[in-house]
N, C-alpha and C positions, 0 to 999 in steps of 0.2 A: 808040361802045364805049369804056370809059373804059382809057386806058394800065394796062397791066399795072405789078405794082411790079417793081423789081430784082433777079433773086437776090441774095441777103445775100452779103458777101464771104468766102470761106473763112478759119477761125481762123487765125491766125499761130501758131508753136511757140513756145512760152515759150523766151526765152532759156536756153541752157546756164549751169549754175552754173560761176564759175568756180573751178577745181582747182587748190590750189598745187602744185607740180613737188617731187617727192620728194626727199629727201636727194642729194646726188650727181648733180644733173639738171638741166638747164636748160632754161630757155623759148624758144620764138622756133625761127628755123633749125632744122632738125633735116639735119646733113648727113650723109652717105653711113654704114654703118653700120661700127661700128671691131671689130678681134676684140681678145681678148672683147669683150664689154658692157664701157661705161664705168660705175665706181663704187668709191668708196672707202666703207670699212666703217665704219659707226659703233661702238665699242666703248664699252664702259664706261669712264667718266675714270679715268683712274690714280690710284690714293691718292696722297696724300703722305706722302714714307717717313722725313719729319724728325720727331722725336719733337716734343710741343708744348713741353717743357722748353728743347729746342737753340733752337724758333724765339722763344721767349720771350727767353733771354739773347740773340740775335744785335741783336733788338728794342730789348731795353734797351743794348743796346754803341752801337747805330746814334745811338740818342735822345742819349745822354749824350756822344759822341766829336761828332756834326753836328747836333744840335739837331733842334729840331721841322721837321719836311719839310712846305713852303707847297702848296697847291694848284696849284700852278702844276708842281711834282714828285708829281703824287700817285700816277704813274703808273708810279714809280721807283721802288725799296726796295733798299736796299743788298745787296749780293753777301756782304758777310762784317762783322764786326765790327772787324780791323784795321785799323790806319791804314794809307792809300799804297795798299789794297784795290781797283776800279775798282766805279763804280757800275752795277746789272744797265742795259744798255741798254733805253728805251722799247719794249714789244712783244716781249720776250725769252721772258718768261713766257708770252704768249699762242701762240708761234708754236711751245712744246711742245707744245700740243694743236692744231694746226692739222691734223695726218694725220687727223683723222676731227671736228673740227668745221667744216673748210672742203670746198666741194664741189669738184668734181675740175677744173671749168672754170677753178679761184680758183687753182689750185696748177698746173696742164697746162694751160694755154689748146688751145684748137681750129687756132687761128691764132697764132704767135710770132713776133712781127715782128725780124729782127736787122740796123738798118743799121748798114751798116760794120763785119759781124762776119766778112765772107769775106776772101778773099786781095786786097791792092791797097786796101781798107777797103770792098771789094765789100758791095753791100747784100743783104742774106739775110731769108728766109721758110721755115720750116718750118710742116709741118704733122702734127699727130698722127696715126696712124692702129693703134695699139696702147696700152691703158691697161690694166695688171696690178693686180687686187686688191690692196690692201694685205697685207704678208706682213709672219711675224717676222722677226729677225734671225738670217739662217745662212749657210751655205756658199751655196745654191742665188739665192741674189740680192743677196751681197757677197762681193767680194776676199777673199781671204784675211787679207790683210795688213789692210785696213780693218776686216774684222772682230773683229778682234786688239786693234786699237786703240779700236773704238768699246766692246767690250760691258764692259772696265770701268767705264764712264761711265752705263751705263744704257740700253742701246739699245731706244727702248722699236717703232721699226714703221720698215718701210721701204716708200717708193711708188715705183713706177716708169711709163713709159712709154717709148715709140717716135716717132721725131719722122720725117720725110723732107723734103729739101726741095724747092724750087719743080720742079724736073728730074726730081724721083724718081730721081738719079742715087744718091743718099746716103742712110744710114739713120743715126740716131741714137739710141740707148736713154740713156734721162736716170733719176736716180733721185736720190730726196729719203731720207735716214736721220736720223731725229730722235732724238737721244738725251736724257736728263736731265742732260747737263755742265752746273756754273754756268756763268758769264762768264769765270771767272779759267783754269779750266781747258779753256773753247773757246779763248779767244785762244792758249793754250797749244799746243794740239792742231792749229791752221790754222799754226803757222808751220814753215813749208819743209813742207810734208806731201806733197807729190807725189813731193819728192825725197827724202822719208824711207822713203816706200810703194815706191820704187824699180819695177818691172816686178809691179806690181799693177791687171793690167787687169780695170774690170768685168765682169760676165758680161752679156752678149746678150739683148735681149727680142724673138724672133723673133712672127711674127702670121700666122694662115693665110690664104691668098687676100690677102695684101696685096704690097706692095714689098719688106716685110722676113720674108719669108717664109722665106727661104733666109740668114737675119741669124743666122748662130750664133758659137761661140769660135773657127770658123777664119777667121771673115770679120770678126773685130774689127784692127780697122788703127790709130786714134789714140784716149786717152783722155784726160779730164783727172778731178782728185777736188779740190776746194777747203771749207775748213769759215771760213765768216764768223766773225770775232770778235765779230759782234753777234746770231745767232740759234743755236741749239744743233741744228744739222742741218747735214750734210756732205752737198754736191750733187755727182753725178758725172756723167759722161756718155762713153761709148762710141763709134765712128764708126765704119760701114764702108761699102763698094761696095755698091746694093743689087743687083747682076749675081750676087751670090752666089760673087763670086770670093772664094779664100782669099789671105792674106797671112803670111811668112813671120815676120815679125819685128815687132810694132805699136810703134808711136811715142808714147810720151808729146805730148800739145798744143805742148809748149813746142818742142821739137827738130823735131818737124814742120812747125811755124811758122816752123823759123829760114830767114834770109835764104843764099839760093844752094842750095838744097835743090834736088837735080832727080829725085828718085826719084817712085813715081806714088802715093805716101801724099801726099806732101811738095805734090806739083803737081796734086791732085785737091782739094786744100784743103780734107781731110777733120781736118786738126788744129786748122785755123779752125772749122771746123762743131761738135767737138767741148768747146772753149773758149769761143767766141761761146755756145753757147747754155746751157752752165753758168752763164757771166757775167747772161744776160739773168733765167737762172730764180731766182738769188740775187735781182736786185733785184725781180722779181713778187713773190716768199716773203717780205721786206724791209716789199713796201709793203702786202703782206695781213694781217702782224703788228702794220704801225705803227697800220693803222687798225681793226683789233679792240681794241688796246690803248684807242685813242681812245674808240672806242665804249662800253668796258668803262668807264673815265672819266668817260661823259656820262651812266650810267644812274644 
């Protein structure tokens, strides 16, 4: 009797197409789910509100006072036509439009690494677990006083988020404000600004079913506000208990950091957590500007 043949082997599924990951999204991990949804809003680019006459003469001021700009600057344009003027730094331009051409992982990482940002030069870890739509500029997601100062300048969107760190003892709301200031008038605006803002504490990004749940304006304890002289966004950050306890009186970073402090702001090292992670998200913003710049250069 001659061997039967084989059944045939069943079809394999054609592989899935693969899908690129939406605006605001990333690939890979997907870890635990954050409130809201994480995503920052694409908008329409902002015009520019220089007439072409102004940028025409700033153009010819630039050519004729520093000569022809080599390739090696091509990524630089001058801030004004005066002499003694300071030139736009690399990635200044591009890091205006970073609130909605960069995704929310490029601007809030998942994971913030801080060594040496806690008390002693303790090593620190936060991690997100609250990310706010992008919002305008108002009362409801900036100081008062911040907002006083920034919307002559052009405050075109502000982002925010909630950080906690390794203990979940702490809660941090961090938040990015980009405005349209040149160079001349951020370096302007970052000096002494904390101390100018005087008892202008951010407002609180509480998240449901998380740590910062109970993170409102009575449980805000230390904050700091800093505006780089080299990208046109003012970063702040918030700190408090995430137990939900209130605090009577919040601390600026600076005074809560100082040495011999024994109050339980001072000694829960929530004015480190507050300042460390300001410091850490200027140089993230810093190096996501320089190398859009770069890129914009290379095309």
């Amino acid at each position: 009797m001659p061997p039967q043949a084989a059944p045939p082997a069943p079809a394999r599924p054609a592989p899935a197409a693969f899908v690129p990951a939406p605006y605001g999204r990333t690939t890979g991990y997907a870890p635990p789910p954050e409130a809201p949804v994480e995503t920052t809003t694409r908008l329409r680019p902002v015009r520019d509100r220089r007439s072409a006459g102004r940028t025409a003469a700033a153009a010819a001021c630039a050519v004729l006072g520093f000569g022809l700009i080599g390739g090696a600057l091509a990524g630089v344009w001058l801030a004004a036509s005066e002499p003694g003027k300071p030139a736009e730094p690399v990635g200044y331009a591009e890091a205006r439009e970073l609130w909605h051409n960069a995704p929310v992982d490029a601007l809030f990482p998942q994971t913030l690494p801080g060594p040496g940002a806690g008390p002693g030069a303790a090593d620190r870890t936060w991690t997100r677990i609250v990310v706010a739509p992008d919002a305008p500029c108002s009362p409801a997601v900036l100081a008062k006083g911040l907002l006083t100062a920034v919307e002559p300048l052009g405050c075109e969107r502000v982002l925010r988020a909630t950080y906690t760190d390794a203990t979940a003892s702490s809660v941090i709301t961090v938040g990015l404000v980009f405005t349209r200031a040149d160079a001349t008038v951020q370096r302007t605006l970052g000096e002494g600004l904390a101390a100018r803002l005087g008892q202008d504490v951010p407002p609180a990004l509480s998240g449901p079913s998380t740590v910062a749940a109970r993170f409102g304006d009575r449980q805000r304890a230390s904050w700091w506000t800093s505006a780089p002289a080299d990208l046109p966004v003012v970063v702040t950050a918030v700190s408090g208990f995430a137990d939900g306890r209130a605090v009577d009186a919040p601390q600026p970073a600076d005074k809560a950091t100082a040495k011999g402090r024994t109050d339980a702001v001072a000694q829960s090292g929530l004015g480190h957590e507050a300042k460390g992670i300001t410091e850490r998200l200027e140089r993230l913003l810093r190096t996501t500007a320089t190398t859009a710049a770069k890129e914009k250069e290379a095309r």
